[in-house]
N, C-alpha and C positions, 0 to 999 in steps of 0.2 A: 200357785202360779210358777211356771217354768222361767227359765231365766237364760238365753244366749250365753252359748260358752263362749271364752274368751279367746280373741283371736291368738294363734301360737306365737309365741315369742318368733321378729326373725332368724333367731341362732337354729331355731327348732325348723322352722319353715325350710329355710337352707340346707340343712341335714336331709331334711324329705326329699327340696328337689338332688340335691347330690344322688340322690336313688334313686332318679325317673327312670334309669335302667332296670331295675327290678320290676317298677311296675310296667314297663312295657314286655318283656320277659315274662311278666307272670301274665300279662293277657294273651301273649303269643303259645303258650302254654295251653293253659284254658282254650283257648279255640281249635288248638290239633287235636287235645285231646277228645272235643268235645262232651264237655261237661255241661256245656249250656245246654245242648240237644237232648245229655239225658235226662235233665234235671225236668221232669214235670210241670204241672201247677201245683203239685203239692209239696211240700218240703220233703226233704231225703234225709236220710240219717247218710253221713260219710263212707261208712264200709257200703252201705247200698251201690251209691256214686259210683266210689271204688270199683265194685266187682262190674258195673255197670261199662264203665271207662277202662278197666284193668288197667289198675295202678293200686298201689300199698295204700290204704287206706291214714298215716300219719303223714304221712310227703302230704297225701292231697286235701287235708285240714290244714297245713300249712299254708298251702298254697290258697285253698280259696277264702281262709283267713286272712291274708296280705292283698287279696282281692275286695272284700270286702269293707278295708278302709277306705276306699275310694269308691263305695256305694256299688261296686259288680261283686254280686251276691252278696247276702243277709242271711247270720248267722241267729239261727233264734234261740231261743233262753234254754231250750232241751239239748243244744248242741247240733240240731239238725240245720241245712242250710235251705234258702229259699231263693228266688229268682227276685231281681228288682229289674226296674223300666231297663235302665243298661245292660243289666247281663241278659237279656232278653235278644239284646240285638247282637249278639254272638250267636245264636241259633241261626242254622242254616237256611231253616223254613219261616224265618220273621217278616214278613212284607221290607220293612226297613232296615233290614239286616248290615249291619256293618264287618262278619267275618273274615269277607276276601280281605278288607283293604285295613282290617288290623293285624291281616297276618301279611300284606304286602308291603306296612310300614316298619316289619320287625323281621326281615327277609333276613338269611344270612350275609348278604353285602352289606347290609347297614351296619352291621356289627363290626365291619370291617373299616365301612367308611368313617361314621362318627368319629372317632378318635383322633381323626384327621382335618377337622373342621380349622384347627390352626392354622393348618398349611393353605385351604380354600380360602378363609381370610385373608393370609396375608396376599394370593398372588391371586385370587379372587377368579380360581379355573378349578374345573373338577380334580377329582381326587381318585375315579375311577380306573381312567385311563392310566394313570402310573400306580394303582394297585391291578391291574389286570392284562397291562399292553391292548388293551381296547377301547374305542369307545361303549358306551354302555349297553345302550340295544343291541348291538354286537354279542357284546358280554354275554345278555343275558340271553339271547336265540342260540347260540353257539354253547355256549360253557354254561349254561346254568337253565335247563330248561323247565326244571320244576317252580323256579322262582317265575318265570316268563310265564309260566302257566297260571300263578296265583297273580301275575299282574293284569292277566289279560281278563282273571276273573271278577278284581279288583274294579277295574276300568267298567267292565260289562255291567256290574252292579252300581257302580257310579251313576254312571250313562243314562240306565234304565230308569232310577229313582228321580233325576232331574230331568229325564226328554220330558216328561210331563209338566213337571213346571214350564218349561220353556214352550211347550205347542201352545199351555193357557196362556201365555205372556201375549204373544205374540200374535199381532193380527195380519196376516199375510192375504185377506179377502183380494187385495189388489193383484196381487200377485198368481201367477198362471202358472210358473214354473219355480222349485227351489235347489239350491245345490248344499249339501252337509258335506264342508271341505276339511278333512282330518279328522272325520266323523265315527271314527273305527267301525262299529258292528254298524253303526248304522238306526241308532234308537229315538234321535231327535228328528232325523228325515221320516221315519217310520210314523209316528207321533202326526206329523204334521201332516203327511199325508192324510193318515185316519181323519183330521180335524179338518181337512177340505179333502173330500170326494174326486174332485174334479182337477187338482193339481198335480201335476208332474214331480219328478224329485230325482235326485241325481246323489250316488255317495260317491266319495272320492278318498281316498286313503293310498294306505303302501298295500303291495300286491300280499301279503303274508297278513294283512289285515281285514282286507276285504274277504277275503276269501273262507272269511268265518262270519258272514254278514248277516243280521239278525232275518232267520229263518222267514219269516213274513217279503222280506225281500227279496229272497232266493228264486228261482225256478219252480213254479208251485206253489207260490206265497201265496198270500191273501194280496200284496201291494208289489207283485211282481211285476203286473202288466203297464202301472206307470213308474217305475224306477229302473234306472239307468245305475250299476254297478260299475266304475271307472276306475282302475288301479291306476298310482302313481305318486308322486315326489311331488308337495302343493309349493316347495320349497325351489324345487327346479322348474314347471311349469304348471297350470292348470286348463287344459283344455276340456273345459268345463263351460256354457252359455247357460244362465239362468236369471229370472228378474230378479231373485233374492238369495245371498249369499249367507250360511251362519256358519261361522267359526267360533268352534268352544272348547275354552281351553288346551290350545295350541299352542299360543302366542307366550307361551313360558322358556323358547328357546336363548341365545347368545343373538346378540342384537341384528344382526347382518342374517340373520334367518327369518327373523321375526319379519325385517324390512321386506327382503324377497318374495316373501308369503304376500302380504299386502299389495306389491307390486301385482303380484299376478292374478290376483283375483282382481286387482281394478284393470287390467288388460282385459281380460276373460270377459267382463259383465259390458263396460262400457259406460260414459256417462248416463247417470240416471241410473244405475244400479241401485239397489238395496242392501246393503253390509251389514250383518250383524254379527257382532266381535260380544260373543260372553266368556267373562274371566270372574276369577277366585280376587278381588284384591286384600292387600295386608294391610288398610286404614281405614276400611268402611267395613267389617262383618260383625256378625255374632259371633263369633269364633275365632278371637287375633292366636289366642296359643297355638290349635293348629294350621290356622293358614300361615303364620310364621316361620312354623317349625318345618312346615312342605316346602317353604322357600330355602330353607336350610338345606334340606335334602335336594332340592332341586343345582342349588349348588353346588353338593358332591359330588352329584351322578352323571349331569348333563352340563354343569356349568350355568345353568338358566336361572330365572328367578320370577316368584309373583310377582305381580302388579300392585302400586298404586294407582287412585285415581288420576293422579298427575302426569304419570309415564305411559299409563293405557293412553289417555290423550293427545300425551308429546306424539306418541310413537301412530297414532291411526290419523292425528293431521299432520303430521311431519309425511307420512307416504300419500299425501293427497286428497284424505277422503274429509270430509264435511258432518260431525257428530251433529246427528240432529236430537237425539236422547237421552239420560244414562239411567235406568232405573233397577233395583232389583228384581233380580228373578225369582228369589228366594234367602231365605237365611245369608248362604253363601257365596251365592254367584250374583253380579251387576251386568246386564247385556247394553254396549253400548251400539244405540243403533245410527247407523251412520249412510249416508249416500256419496255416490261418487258423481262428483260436480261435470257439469256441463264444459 
């Protein structure tokens, strides 16, 4: 009979997290280099890997040795290594792939920012802007376009893996028309369409985002001839008319954005509108380490921060609207459905 090892002393535990920088470092690693991609279904001996990935075959027994204590990849008893459920999802080609957005969580700016999380504290405003003289999307379209590019791939892969959760959540049978406001590519509106035939659908974003709109929507799509492509600022206006509204995860701006936004889509719709506000919160998920630590980052880079259930709520009846549901969408996300009062 096997016996549970003993939990680590906290001195021991402490030391580990003091190195949460290595282990993120060493999965931003592993994903450039694409190790998970070469690595088969059958185990590899290291120099294979190596010549495989071109890299010295002792750096990268190192490295997917320090990866391996935290269960991304399995070292087996001949010394060769083998794929587990997580290092799977660093492959490019995995259904559930998590690559863009573990190498968009270990970007060169964060390496810059974290260190500065003190300062974010105490005055509780990004940290980007006085390492870069910009704001951050700025930053990153401007000065940093390879980062902007693994965000954008980031976000696309996001998107795509949850528009499906959210088309099954969601019964819009009532509804004839929908708007995806901050919708980037456009993969939740796309979704829903697929799932009613017969509905309309509208995306609406920044003009640099729309203009990468998921193909299906495009000129030529399969869901071209009912979608309406609208560039613009959901923050400055939304001239947007639809029975049902979903906003998802936007609403992580500085508060007086967050408000504006709400304001305009309850202008735009009109009483009896449909809202539905899905966000990430940090007191109801599977996953508090990192929707926490996104809230951490969210404060460096843009000043914003995630949700609680309590603040989701202040902040969509504080602008008006009338929460008629809150339920999970999944693991991660809660959609609060709400309508705009008579």
């Amino acid at each position: 009979m096997t016996t549970a090892s003993p939990a680590p002393a906290p001195s021991m535990r402490l030391r580990e997290l003091v190195f949460g920088a290595a282990c993120a470092a060493a999965l931003r690693a592993a994903a450039r280099l694409g190790v998970a991609d070469a690595l088969g279904d059958s185990p590899m001996s290291v120099e294979d890997l190596a010549a495989a990935v071109k890299t010295e075959p002792k750096p990268l027994r190192r490295l997917l040795r320090a990866l391996s204590c935290y269960d991304v990849f399995t070292e087996e008893e001949d010394g060769r290594f083998a794929h587990t459920d997580m290092s799977r999802l660093l492959r490019e080609d995995d259904p559930a792939s998590l690559r863009s957005i573990s190498l968009w969580c270990t970007e060169p700016w964060t390496w810059d920012a974290w260190p500065r999380l003190e300062e974010a504290v105490r005055t509780g405003r990004n940290v980007v802007e006085g390492l870069y003289g910009k704001e951050f999307f700025d930053y990153l379209h401007e000065d940093a376009p390879e980062s902007a590019d693994v965000f954008n791939r980031a976000m696309t892969t996001s998107s795509k893996q949850s528009a499906r959760d959210v088309a099954q959540l969601l019964d819009l049978s009532g509804s004839s028309s929908v708007a995806d406001i901050g919708g980037g590519q456009g993969h939740v509106v796309a979704s829903l369409l697929e799932k009613y035939p017969s509905m309309r659908g509208t995306l609406f974003d920044l003009p640099r985002v729309v203009e990468n709109a998921d193909p299906r929507l495009r000129e030529g799509g399969a869901l071209a001839d009912r979608v309406r492509i609208v560039p613009g600022d959901c923050r400055v206006a939304i001239p947007v008319r639809a029975d049902a509204y979903i906003i998802k995860n936007i609403l992580e701006w500085d508060d007086d954005s967050t408000a504006r936004t709400l304001r305009n889509v309850i202008a735009a719709g009109g009483p009896g509108t449909r809202v539905v506000v899905i966000e990430n919160l940090v007191d109801d998920t599977a996953s508090m380490r990192f929707s926490t630590a996104m809230d951490l980052l969210l404060l460096l880079n843009v000043g914003g921060a995630k949700h609680t259930t309590k603040s989701m709520v202040d902040r969509l009846t504080g602008a008006g609207l009338v929460i008629d549901t809150i339920r999970p969408v999944n693991p991660y996300l809660h959609a609060f459905d709400c309508t705009v009062p008579a």
